[in-house]
Each structure stands twice: as C-alpha cells, then as structure tokens.
GUVEXDREN-274121 format. One record per residue: y, x negated, z of N, C-alpha, C in turn; residue in three letters; residue number from 1. Coordinates in pm, 1 decimal, decimal comma, padded with zeros to 6 digits. Each point is the difference from the previous one (the first is absolute). Layout:
BEGIN
((Y; X; Z); (Y; X; Z); (Y; X; Z); "ALA"; NUM)
...
//
This chain:
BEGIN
((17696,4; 02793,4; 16054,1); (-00107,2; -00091,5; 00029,7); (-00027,0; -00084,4; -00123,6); "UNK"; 1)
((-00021,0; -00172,9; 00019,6); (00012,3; -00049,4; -00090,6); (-00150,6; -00075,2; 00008,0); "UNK"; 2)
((-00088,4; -00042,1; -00138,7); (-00103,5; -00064,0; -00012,0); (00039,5; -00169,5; 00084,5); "UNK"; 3)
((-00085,1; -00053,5; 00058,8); (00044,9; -00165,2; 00035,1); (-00013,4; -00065,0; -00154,6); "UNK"; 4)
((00089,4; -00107,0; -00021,4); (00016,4; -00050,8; -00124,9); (-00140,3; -00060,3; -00049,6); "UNK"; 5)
((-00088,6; -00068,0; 00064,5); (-00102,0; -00009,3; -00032,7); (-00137,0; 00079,0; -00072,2); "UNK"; 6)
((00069,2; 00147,2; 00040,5); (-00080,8; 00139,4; -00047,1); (00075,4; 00010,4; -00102,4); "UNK"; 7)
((00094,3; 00057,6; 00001,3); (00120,8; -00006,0; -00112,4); (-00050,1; -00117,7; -00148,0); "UNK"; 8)
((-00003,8; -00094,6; 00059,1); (-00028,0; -00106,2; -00122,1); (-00142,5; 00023,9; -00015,1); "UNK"; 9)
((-00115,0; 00038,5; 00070,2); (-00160,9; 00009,9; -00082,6); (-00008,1; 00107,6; -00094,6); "UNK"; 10)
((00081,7; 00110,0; 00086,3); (-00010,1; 00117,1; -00073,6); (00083,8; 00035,6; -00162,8); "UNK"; 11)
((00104,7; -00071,1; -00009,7); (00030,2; -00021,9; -00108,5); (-00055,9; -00089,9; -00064,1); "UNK"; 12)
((-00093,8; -00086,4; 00019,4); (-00065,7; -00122,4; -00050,3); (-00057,2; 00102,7; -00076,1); "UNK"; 13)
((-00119,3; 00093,0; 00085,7); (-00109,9; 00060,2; -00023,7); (00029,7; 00098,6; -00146,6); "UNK"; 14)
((00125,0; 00047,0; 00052,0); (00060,1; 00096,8; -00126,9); (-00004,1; -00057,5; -00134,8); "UNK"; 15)
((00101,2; -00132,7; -00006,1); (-00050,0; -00064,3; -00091,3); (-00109,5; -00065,3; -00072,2); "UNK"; 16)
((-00117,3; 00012,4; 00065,8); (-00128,6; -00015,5; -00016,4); (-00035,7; 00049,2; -00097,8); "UNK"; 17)
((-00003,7; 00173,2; 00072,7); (-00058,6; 00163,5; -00018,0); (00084,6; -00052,0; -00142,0); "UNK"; 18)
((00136,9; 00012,5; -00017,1); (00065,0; 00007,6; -00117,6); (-00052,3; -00079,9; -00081,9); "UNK"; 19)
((00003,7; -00133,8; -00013,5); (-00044,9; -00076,7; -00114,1); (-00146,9; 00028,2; -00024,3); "UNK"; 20)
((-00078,8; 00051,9; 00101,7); (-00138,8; 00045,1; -00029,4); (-00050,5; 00072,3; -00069,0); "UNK"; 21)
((00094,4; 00123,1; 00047,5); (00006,7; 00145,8; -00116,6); (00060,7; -00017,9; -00152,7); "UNK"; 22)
((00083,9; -00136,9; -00006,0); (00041,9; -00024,9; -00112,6); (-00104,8; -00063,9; -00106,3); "UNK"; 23)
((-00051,6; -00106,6; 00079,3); (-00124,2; -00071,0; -00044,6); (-00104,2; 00066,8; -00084,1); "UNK"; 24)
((-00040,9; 00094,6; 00085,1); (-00083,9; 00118,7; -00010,9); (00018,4; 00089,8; -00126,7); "UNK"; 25)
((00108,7; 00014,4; -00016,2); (00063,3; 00149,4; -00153,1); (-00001,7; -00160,9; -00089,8); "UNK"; 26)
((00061,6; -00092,5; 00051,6); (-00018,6; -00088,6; -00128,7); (-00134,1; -00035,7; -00067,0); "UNK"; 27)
((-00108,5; -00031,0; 00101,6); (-00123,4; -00013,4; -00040,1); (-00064,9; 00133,6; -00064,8); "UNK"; 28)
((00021,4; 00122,7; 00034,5); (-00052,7; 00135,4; -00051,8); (00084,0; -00000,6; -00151,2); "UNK"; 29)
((00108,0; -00034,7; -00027,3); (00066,9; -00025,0; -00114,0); (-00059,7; -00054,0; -00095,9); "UNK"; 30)
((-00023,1; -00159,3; 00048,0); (-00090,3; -00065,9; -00115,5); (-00095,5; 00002,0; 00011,2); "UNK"; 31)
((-00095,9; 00088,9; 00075,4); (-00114,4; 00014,7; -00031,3); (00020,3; 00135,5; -00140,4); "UNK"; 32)
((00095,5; 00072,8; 00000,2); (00030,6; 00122,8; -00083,1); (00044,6; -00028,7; -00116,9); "UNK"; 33)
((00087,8; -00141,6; 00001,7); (00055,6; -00066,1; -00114,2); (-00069,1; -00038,6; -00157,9); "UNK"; 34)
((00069,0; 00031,9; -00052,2); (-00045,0; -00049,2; -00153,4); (00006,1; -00146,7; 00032,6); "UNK"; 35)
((-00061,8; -00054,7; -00093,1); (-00085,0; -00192,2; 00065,9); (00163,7; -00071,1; -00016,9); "UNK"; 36)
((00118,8; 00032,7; -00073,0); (00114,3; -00070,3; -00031,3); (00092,7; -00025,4; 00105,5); "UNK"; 37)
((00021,6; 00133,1; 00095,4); (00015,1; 00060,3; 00093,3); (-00046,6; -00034,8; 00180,8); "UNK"; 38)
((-00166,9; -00066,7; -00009,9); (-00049,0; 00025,6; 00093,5); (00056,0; -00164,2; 00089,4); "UNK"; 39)
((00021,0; -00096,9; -00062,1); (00035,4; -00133,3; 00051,6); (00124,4; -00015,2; 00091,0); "UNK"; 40)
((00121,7; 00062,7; -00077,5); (00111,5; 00025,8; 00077,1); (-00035,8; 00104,1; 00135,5); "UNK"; 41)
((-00119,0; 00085,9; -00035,1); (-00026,6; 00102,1; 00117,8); (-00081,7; -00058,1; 00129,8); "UNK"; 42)
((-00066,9; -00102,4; -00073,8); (-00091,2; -00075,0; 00120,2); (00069,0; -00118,4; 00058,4); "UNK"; 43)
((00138,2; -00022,0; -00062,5); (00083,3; -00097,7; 00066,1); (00078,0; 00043,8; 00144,3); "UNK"; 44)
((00021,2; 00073,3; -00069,3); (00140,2; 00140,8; 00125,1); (-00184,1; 00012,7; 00116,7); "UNK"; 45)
((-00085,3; 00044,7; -00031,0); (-00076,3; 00068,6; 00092,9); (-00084,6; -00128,9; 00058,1); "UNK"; 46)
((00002,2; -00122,4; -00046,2); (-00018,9; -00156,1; 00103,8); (00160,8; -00018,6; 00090,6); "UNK"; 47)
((00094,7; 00045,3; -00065,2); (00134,8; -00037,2; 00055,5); (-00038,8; 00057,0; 00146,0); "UNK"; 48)
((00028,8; 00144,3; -00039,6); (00035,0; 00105,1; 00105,5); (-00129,0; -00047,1; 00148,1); "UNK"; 49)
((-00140,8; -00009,6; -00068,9); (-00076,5; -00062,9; 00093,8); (00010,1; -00116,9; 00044,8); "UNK"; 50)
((00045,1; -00105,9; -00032,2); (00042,3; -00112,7; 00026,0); (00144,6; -00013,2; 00100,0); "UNK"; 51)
((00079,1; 00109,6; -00051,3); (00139,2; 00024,7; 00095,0); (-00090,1; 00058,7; 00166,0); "UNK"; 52)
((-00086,9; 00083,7; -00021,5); (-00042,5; 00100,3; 00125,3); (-00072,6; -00101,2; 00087,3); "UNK"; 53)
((-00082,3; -00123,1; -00038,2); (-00037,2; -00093,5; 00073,0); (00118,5; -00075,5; 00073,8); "UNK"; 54)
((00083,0; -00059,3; -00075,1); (00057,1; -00050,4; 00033,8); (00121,5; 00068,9; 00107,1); "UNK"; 55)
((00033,6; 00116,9; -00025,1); (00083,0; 00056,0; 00096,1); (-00102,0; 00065,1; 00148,4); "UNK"; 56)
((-00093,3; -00035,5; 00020,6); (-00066,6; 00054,8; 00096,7); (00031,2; -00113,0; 00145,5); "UNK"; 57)
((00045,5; 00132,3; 00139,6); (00052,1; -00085,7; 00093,7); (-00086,1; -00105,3; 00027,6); "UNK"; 58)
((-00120,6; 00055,2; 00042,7); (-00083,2; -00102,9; 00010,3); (-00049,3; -00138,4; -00069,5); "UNK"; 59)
((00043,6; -00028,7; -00107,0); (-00014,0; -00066,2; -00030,0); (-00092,9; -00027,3; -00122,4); "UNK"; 60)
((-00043,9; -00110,1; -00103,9); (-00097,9; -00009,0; -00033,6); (-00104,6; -00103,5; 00011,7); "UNK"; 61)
((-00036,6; -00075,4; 00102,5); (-00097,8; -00041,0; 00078,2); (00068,5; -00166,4; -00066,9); "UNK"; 62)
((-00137,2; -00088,2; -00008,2); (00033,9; -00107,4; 00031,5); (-00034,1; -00021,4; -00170,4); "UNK"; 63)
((-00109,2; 00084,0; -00100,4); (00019,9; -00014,3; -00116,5); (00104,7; 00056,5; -00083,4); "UNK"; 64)
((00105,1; 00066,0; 00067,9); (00086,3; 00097,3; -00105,1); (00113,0; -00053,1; -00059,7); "UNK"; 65)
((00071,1; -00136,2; 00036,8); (00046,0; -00079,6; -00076,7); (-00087,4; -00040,5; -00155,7); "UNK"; 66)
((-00052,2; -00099,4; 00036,2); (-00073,9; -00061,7; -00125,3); (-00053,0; 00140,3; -00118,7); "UNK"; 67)
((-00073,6; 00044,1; 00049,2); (-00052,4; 00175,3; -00082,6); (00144,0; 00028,4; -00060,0); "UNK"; 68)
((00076,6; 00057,8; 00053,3); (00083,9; 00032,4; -00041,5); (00128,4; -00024,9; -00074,9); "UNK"; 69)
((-00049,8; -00183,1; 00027,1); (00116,7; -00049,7; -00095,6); (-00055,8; -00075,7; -00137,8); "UNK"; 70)
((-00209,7; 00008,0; 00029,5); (-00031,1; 00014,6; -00174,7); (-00051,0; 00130,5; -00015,3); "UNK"; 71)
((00043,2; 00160,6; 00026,4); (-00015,2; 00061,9; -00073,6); (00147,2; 00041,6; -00059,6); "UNK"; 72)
((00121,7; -00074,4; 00044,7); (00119,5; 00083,7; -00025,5); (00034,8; -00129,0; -00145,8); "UNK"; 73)
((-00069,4; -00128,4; 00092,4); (00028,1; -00120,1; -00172,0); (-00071,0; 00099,4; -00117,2); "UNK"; 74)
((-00123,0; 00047,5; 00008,4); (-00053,2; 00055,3; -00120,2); (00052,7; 00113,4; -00044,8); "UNK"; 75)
((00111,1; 00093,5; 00137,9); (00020,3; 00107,4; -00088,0); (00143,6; -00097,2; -00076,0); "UNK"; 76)
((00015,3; -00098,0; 00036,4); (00163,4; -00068,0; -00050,7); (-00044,3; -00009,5; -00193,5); "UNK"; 77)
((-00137,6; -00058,6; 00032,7); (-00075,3; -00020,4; -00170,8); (00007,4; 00097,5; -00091,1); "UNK"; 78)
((-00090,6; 00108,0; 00143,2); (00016,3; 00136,5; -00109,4); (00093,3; 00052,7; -00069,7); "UNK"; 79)
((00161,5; -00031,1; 00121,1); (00095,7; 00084,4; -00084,5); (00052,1; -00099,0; -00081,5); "UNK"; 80)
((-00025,7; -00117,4; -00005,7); (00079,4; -00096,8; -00117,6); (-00141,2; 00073,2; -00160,7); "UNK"; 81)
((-00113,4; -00037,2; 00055,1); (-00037,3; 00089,3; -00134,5); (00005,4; 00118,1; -00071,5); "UNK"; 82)
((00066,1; 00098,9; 00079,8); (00028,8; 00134,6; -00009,5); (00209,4; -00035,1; -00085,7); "UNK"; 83)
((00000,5; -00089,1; 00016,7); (00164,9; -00009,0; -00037,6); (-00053,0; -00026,0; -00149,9); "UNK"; 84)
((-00128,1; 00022,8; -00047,6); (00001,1; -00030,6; -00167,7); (00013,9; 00108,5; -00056,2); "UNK"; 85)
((00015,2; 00129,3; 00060,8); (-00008,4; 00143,7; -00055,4); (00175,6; 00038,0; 00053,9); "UNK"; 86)
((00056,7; -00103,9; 00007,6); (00135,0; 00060,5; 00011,3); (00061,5; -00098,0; 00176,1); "UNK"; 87)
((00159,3; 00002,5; -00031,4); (00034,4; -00004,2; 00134,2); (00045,4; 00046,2; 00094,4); "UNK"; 88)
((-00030,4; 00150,5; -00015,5); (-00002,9; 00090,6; 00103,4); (-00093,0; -00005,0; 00091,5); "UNK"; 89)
((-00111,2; -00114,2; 00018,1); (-00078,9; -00036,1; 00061,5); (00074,7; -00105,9; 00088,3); "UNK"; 90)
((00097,6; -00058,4; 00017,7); (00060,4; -00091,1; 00047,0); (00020,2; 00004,1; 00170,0); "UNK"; 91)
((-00011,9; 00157,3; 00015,6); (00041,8; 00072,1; 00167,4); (-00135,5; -00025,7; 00073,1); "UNK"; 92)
((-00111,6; -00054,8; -00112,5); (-00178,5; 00026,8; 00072,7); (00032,8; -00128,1; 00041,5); "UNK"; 93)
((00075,9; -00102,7; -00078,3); (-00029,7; -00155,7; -00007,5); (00122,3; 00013,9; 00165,1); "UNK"; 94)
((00148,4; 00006,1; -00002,3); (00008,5; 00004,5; 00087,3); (-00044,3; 00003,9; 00165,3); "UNK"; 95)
((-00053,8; 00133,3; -00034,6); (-00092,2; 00070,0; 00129,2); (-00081,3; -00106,7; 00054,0); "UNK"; 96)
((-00093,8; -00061,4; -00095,9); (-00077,3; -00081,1; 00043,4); (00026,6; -00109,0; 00043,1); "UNK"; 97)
((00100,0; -00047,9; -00036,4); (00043,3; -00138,8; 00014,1); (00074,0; 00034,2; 00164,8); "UNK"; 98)
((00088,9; 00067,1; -00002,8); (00065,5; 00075,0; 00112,8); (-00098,8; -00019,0; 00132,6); "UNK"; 99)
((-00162,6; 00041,6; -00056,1); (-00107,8; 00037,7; 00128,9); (-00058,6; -00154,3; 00023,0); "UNK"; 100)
((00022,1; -00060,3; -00142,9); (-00063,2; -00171,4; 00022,7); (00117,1; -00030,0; 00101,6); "UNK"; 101)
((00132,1; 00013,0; -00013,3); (00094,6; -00066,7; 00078,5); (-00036,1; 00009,6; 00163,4); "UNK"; 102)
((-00024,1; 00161,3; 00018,4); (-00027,0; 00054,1; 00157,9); (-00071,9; -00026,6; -00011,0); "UNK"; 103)
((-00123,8; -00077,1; 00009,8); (-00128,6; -00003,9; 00002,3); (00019,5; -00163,4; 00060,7); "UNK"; 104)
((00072,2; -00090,8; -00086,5); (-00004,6; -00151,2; 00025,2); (00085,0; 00001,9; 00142,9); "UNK"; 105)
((00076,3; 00083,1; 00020,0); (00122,8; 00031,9; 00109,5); (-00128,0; 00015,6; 00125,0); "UNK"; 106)
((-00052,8; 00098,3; -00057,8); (-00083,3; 00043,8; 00156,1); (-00092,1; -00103,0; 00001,9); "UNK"; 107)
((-00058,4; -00067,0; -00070,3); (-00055,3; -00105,5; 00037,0); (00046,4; -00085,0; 00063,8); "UNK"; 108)
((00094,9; -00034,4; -00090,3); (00104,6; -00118,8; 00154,1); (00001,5; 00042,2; 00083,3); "UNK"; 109)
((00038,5; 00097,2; 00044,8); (00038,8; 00058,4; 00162,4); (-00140,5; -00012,0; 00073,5); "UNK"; 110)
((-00079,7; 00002,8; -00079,3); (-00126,7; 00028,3; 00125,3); (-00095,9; -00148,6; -00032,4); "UNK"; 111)
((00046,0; -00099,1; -00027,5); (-00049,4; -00105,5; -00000,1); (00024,0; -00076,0; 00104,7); "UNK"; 112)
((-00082,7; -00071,0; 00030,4); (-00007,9; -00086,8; 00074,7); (00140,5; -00103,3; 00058,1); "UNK"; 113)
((00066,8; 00049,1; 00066,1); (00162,8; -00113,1; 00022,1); (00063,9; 00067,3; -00049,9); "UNK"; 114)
((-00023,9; 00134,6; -00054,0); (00142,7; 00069,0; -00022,7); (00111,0; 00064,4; 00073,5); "UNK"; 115)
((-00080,1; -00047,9; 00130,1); (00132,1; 00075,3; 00140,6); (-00067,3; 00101,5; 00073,8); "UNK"; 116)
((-00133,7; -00004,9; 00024,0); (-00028,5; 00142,4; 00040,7); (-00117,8; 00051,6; -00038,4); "UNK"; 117)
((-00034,2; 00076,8; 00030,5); (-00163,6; 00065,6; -00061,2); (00063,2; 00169,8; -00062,2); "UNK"; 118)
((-00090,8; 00002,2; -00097,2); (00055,0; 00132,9; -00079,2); (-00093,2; 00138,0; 00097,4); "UNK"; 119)
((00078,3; 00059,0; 00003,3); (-00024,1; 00065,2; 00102,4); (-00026,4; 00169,5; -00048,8); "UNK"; 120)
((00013,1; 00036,8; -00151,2); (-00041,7; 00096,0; -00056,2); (00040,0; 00027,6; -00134,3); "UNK"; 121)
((00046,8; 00086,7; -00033,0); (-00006,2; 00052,3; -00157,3); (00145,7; -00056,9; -00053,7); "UNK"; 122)
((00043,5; 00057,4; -00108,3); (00125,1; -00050,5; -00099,5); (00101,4; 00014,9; 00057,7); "UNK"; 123)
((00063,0; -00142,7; 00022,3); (00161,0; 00025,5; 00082,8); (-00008,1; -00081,5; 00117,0); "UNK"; 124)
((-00133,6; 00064,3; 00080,7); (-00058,6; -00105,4; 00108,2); (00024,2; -00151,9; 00027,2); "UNK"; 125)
((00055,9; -00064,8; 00075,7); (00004,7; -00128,7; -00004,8); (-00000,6; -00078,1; -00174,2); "UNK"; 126)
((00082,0; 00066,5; -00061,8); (-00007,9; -00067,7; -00159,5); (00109,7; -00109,4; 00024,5); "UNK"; 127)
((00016,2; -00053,4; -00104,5); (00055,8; -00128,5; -00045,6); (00121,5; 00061,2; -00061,0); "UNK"; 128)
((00097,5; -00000,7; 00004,6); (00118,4; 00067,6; -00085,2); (-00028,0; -00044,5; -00154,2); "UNK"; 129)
((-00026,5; -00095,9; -00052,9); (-00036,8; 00040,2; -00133,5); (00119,3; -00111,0; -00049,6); "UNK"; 130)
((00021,8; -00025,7; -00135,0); (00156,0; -00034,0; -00046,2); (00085,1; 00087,7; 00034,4); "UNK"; 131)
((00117,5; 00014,1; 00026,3); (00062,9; 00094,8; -00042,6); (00074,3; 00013,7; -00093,2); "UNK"; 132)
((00011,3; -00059,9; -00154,8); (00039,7; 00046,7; -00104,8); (-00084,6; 00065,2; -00099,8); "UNK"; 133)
((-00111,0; -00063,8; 00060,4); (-00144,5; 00127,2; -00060,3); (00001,1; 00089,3; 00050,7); "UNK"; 134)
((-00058,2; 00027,3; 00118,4); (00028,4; 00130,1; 00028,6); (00104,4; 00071,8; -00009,4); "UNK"; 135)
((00160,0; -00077,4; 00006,1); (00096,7; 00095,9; -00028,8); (00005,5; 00044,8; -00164,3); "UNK"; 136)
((-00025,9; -00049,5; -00087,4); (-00033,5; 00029,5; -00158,7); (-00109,3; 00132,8; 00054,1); "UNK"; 137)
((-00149,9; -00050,8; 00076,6); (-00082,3; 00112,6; -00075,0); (00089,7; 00102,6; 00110,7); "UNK"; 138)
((00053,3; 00026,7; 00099,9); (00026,7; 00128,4; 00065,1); (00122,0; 00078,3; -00100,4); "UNK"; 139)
((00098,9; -00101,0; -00094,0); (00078,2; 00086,0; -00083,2); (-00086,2; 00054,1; -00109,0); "UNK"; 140)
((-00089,6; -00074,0; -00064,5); (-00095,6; 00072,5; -00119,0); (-00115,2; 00081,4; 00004,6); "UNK"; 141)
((-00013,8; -00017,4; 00192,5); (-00091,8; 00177,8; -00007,8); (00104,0; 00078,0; 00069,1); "UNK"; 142)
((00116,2; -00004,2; 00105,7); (00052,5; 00080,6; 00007,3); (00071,5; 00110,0; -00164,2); "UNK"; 143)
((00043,0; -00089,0; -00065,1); (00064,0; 00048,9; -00147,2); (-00155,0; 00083,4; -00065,3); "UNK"; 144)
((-00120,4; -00046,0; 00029,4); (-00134,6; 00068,6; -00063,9); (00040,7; 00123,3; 00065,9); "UNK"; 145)
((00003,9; -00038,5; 00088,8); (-00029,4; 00166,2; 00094,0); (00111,9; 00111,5; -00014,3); "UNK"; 146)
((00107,2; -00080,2; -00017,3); (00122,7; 00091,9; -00024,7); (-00006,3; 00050,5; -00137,3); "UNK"; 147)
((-00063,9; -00054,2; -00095,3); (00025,0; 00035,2; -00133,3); (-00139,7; 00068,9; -00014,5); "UNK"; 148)
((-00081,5; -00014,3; 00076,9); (-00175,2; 00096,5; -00028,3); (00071,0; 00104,7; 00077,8); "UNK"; 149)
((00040,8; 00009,9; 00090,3); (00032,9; 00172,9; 00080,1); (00084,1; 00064,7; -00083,5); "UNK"; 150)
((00111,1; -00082,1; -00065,0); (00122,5; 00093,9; -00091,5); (-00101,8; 00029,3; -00089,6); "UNK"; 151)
((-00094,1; -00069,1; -00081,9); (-00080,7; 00046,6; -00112,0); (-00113,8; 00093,6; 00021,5); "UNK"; 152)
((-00066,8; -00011,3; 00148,1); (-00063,7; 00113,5; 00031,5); (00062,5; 00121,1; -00040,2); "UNK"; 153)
((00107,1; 00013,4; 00073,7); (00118,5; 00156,0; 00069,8); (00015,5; 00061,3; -00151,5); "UNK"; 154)
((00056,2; -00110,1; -00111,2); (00059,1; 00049,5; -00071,1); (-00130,7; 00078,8; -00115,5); "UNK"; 155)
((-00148,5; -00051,4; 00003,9); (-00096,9; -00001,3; -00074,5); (-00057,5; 00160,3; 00019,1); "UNK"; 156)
((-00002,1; 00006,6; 00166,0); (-00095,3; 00086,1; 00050,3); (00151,0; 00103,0; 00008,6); "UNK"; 157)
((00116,1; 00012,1; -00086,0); (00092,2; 00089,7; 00048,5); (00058,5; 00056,4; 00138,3); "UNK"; 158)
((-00026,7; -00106,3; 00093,4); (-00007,9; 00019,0; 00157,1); (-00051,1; 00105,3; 00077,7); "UNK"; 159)
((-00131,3; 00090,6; -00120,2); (-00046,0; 00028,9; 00085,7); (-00155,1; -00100,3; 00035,2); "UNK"; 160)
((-00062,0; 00122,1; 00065,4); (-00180,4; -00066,1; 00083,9); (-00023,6; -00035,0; -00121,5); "UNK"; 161)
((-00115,3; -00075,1; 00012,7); (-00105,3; -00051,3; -00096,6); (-00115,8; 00167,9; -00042,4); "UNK"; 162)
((-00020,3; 00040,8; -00103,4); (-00033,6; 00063,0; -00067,1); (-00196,2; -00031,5; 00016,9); "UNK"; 163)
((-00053,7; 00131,5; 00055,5); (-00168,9; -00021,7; 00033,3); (-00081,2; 00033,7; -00118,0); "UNK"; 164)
((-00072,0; -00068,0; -00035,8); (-00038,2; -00010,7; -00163,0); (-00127,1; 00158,9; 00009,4); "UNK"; 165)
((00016,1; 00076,1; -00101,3); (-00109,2; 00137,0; 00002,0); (-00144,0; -00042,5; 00027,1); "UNK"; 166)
((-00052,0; -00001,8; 00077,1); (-00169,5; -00030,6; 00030,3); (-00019,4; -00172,7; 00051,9); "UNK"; 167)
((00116,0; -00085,2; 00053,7); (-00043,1; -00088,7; 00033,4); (00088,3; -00022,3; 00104,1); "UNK"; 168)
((-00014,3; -00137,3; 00034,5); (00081,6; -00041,8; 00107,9); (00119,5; -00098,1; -00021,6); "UNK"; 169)
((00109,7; 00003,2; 00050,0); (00127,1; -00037,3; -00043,5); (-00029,9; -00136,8; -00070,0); "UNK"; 170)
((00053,0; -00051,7; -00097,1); (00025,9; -00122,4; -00080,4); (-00102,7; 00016,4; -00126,6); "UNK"; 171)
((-00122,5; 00053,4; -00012,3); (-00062,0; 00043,3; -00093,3); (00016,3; 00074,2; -00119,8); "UNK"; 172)
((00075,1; 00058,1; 00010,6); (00060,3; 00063,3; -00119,1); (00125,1; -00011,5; -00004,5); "UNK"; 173)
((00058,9; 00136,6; -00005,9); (00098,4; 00017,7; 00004,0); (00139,1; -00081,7; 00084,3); "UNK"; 174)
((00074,0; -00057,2; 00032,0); (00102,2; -00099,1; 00099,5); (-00086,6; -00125,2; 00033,9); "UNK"; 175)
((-00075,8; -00059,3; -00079,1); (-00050,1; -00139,1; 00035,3); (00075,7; -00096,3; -00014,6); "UNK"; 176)
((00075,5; 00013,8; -00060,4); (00094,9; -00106,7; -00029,4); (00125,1; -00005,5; 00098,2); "UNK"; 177)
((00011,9; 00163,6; 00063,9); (00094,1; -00045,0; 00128,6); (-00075,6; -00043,7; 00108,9); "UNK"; 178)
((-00127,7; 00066,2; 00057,9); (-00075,2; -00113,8; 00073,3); (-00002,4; -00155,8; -00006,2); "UNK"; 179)
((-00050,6; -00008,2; -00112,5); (-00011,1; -00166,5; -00066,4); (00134,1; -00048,8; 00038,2); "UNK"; 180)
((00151,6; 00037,7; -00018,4); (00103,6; -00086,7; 00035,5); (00019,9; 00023,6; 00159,2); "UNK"; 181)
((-00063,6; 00131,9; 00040,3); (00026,6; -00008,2; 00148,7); (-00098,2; -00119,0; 00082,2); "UNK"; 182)
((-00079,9; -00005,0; -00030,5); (-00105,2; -00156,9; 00059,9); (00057,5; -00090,6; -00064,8); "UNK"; 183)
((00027,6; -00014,9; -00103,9); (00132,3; -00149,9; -00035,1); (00110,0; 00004,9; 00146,5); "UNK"; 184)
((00060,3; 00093,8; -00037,4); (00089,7; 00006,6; 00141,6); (-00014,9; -00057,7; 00099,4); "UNK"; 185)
((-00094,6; 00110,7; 00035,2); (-00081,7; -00034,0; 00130,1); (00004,5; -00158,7; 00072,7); "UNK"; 186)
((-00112,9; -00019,9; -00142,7); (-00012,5; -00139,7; 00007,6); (00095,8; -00121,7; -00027,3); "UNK"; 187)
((00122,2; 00041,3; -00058,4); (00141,0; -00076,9; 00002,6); (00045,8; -00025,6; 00174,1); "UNK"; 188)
((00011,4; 00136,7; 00038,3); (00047,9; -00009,9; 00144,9); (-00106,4; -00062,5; 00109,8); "UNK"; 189)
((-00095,3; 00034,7; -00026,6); (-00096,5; -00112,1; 00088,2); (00054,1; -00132,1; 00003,0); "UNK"; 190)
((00013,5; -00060,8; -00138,6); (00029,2; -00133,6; -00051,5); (00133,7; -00000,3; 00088,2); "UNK"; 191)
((00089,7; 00048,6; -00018,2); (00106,0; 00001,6; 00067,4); (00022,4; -00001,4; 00155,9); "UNK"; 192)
((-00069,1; 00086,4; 00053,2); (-00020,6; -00032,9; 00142,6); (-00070,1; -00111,9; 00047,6); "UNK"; 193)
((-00119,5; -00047,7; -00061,7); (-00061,9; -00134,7; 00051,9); (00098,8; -00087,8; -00053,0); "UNK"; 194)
((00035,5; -00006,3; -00100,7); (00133,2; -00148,6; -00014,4); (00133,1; 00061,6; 00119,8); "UNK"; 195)
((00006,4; 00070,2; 00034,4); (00126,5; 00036,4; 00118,7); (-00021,0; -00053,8; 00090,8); "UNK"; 196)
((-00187,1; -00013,7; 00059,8); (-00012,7; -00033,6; 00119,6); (-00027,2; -00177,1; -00003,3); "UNK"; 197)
((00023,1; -00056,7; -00092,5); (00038,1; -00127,3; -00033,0); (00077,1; -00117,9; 00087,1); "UNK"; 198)
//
C-alpha cells in the first residue's frame, strides 16, 4: 500500500520542517550557551535552520512570506559577510544565505502575479526553476558539504552514537561538537533537498 503522491510530498515537506526546526532550535540553545565570540555564528545556523523550516512548509508561507523572508535572509547575507572578519571559515554561513536569498527571489517569481499560475503551497510548489547554472553550482557545493560533514561526522564520533553528557542533556557537555556538526548536516541536506525540488 502506497501513500497518494500528494501525501507523500506534505509529509516529507513536514519532515523537513520538524528537521530544520529541531536544528534551529539546538542552534539557538547553543548561542544562547556560547561564549559572546562564538554566539554570532550560532545565531546564524539557528535563523538559517528557522528560516529553512518556514520556507519548506507544504502549506506555504502566506502572502507575506516572500518579502519577510527575503529581508531577513539579505541581513543574515550581512551578517555572514561580517562574521568573515574572524576568519574564512565563515564563508559556508555567507553561502547558505545567499543560497536562501536565491530560493527566496525564485519563490517569489513563481507566485507573482503572471508567473503561470497561482502558487499553490510550500517549497517546490509551483516554483520557477530558478537559473540553472546557479542552482546547478549550489546543488554540487552543498551536495560536496554534506558528503564531506557526514565523512567528518563518522570519522570524529569514531562511528559510534553520539556520547550523553553526565547530568545533562545531549550536546551540553560532553559530544557537543558531534551534535553541533550533526545540525550542520542536517541542515546541509535540507539545503539540498529544497534546491532538488528546483
């Protein structure tokens, strides 16, 4: 027995939601935990991950979720160009963002006025295909994120589980740092599936 494709596609919408939500979420509990050097890159990932969970929702995000969302993803674009002064390993935040400015101007077209159609729900929905040498660039440079964050997970955490810190709850102590790359992940493959459905 098979879901109708229409169930099939909310319900994985929804997953990806839940996912970038829960990611959002450990990122924001992060930099709220963060030493102040620390906490900017943490409140970037945890606007991302919330900003990805809006935007991947079937339903849609109403008739303001274009504009909202394409000046809070310009400001996180600011943030991570100012965060590139402490190094350019910050360069993947600037990406990301720019990546969500791209889907963001995309879904706007599609649900504008004369674009062929009325948008009819969440990410993927009646979209605009986008360029396709942009999107084919960003789907090789988060697919390669994701392939090279999972080999660096496996190899970090020794393939085994993530390790439960003595008296707290996982990412707090002890294995925070394999948490922390597992919501990078996470949030790589989100990125990756909404540019798929492109």
């Amino acid at each position: 027995m098979s879901l109708p494709t229409s169930t099939a596609a909310a319900v994985s919408g929804w997953l990806l939601v839940a996912l970038c939500a829960l990611s959002g979420a450990y990122c924001l509990l992060r930099a709220r935990r963060a030493e102040r050097a620390a906490r900017g890159a943490a409140g970037g990932e945890a606007l991302m991950g919330f900003g990805m969970a809006a935007m991947a929702a079937p339903t849609g995000t109403g008739a303001w979720g274009s504009g909202v969302l394409l000046a809070v993803f310009c400001a996180a674009s600011l943030h991570a160009v100012w965060l590139l002064r402490s190094g350019v390993h910050h360069v993947h935040h600037l990406v990301g963002s720019l990546a969500m400015v791209y889907m963001t101007v995309t879904m706007g077209a599609a649900t504008s006025p004369g674009a062929g159609g009325a948008h009819a729900g969440g990410h993927g929905e009646g979209l605009a295909q986008g360029l396709p040498l942009v999107t084919g660039a960003l789907l090789l440079y988060f697919a390669g994120y994701v392939l090279l964050g999972g080999a660096r997970l496996v190899t970090t955490a020794g393939g085994s589980a993530v390790a439960l810190a003595p008296g707290g709850p996982v990412g707090l102590g002890r294995g925070a740092a394999e948490v922390t790359r597992a919501c990078r992940l996470a949030m790589g493959m989100g990125m990756l599936a909404m540019l798929l459905t492109m």
